[in-house]
Residue frames as a rotation matrix with the C-alpha (Angstrom) as fourth column:
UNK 1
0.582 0.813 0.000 0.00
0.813 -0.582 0.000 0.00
0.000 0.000 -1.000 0.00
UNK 2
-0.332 -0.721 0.608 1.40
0.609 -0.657 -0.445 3.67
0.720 0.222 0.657 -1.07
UNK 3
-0.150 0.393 -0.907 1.23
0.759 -0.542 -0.360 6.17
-0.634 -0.743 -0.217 1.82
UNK 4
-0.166 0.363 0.917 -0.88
0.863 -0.396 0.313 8.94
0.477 0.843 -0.248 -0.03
UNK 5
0.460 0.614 -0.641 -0.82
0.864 -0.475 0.165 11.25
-0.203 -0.630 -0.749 3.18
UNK 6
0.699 -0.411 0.585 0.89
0.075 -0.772 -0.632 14.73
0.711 0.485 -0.509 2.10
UNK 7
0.321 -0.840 -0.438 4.47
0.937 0.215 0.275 15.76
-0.136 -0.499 0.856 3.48
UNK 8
0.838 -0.353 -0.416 6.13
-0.461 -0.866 -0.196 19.11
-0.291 0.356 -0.888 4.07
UNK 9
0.142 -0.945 0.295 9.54
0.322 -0.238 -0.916 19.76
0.936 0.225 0.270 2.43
UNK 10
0.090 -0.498 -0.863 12.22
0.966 0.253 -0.045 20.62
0.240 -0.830 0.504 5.01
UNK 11
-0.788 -0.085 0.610 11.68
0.151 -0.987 0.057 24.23
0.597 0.138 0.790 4.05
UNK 12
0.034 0.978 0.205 7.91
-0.184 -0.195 0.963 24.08
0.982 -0.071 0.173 4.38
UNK 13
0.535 0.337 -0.775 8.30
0.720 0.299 0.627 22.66
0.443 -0.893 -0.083 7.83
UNK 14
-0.653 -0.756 0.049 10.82
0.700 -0.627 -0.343 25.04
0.290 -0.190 0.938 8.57
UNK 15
-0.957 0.079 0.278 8.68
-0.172 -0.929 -0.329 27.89
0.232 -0.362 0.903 8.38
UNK 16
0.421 0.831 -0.365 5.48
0.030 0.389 0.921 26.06
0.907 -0.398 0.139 9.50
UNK 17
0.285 0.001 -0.959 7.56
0.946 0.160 0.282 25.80
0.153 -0.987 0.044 12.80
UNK 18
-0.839 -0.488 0.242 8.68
0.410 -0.858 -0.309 29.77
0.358 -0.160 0.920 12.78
UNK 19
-0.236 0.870 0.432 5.38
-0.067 -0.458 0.886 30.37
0.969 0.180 0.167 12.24
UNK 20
0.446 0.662 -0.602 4.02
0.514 0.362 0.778 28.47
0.733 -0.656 -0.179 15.10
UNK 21
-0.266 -0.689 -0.674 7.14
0.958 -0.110 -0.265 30.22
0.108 -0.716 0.690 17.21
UNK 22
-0.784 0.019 0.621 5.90
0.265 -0.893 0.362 33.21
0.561 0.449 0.695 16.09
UNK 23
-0.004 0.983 0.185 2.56
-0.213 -0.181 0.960 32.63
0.977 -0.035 0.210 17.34
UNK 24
0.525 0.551 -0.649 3.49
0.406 0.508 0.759 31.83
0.748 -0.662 0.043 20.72
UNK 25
-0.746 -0.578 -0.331 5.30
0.666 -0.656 -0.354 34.71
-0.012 -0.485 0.875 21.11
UNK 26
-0.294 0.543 0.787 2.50
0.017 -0.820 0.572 36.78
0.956 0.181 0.232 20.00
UNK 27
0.637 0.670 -0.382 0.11
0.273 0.268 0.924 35.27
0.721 -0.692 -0.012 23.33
UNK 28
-0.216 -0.649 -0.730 3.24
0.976 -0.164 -0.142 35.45
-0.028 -0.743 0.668 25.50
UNK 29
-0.867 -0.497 0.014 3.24
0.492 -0.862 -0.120 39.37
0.072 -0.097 0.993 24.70
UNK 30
-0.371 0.867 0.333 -0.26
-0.049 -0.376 0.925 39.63
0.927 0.327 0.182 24.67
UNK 31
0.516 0.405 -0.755 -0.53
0.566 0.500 0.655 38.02
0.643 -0.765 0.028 28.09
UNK 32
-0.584 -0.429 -0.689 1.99
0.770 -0.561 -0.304 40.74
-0.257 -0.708 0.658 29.41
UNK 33
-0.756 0.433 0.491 -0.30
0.014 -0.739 0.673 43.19
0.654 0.516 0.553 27.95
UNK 34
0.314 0.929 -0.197 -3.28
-0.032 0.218 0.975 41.90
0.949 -0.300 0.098 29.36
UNK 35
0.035 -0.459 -0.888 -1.55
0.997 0.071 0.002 41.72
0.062 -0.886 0.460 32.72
UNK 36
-0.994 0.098 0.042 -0.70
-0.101 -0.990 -0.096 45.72
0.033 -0.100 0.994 32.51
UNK 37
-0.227 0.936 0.269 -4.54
-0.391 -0.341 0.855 46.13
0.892 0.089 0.443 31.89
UNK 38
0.435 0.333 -0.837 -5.23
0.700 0.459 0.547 44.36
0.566 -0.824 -0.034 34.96
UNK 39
0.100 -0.204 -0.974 -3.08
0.988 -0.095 0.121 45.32
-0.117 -0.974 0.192 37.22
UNK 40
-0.847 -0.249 -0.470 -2.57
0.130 -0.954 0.271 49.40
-0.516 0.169 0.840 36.10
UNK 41
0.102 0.907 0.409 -6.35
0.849 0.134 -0.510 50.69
-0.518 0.400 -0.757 35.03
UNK 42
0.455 0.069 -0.888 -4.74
-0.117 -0.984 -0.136 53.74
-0.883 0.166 -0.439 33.97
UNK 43
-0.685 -0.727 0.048 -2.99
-0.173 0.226 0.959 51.62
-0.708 0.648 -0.281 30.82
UNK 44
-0.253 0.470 0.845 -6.00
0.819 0.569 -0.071 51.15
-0.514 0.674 -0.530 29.48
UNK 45
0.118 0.659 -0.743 -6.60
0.400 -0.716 -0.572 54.59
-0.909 -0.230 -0.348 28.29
UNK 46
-0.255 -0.271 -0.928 -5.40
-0.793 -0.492 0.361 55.43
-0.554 0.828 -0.089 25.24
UNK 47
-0.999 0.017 0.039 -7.17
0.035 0.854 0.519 51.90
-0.024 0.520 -0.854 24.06
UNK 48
-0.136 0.990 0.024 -11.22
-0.636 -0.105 0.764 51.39
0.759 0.089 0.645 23.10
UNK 49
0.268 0.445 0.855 -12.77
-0.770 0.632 -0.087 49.36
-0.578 -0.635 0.512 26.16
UNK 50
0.675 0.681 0.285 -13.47
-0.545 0.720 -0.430 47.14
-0.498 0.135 0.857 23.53
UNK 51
0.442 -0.740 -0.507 -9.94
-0.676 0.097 -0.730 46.47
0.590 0.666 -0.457 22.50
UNK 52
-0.383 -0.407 0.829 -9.33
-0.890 -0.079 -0.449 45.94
0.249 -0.910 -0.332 26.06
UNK 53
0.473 0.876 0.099 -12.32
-0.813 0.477 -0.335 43.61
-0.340 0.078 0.937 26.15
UNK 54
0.786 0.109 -0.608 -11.06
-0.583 0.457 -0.672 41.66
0.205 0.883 0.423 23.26
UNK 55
-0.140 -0.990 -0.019 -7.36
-0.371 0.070 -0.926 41.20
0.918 -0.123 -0.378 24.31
UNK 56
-0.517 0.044 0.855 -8.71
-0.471 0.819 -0.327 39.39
-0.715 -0.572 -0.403 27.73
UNK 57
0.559 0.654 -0.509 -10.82
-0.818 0.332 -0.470 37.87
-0.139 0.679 0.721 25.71
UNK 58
0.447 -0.721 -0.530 -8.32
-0.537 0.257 -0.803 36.37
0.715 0.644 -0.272 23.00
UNK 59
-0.346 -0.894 -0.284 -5.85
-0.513 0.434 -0.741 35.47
0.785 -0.111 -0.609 26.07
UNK 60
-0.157 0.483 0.861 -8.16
-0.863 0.357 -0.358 33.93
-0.480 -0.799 0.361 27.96
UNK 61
0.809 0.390 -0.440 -9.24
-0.584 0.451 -0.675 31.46
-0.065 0.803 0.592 25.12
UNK 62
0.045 -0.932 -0.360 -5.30
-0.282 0.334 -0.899 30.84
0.958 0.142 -0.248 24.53
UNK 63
-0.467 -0.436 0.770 -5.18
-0.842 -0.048 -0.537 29.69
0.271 -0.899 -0.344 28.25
UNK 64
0.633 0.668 0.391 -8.44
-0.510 0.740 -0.439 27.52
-0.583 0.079 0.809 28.07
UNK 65
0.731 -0.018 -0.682 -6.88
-0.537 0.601 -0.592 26.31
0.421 0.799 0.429 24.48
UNK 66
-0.232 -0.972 -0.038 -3.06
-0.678 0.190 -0.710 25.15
0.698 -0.139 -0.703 26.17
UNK 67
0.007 0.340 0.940 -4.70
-0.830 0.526 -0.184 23.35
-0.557 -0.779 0.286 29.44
UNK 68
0.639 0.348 0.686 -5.43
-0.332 0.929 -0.162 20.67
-0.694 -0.124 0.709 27.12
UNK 69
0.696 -0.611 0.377 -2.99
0.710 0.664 -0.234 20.90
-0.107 0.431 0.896 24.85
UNK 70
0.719 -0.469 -0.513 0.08
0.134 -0.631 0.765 21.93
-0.682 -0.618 -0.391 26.42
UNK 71
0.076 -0.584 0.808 2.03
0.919 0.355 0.170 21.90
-0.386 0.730 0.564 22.93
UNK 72
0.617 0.529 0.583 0.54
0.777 -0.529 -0.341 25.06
0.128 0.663 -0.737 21.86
């Protein structure tokens, strides 16, 4: 039997894994964000509520999403 499942090139995986590094720096820096908004209510000012909103949001989700898979 031929394995028919697709493969990356060593490139493609390459930046498939930057990517992903990438993206778990974003949450890391988002989560120090969101931390300033907490703990300093005067950082939120120069932001819409609803940015503010969004950004717990978002890093709440990413917190729920890692619990179960701590890979992320």
């Amino acid at each position: 039997m031929i394995d028919t499942r697709p493969r990356l090139t060593d490139k493609a995986q390459r930046e498939n894994d930057a990517e992903v590094d990438n993206w778990q720096e974003a949450f890391e820096l988002l989560g120090l964000i969101d931390a300033e908004f907490r703990s300093d209510p005067q950082s939120v000012q120069c932001f819409d509520s609803r940015i503010v909103e969004r950004v717990r949001e978002c890093v709440a989700r990413y917190k729920e999403l890692k619990r179960g898979k701590p890979y992320l």
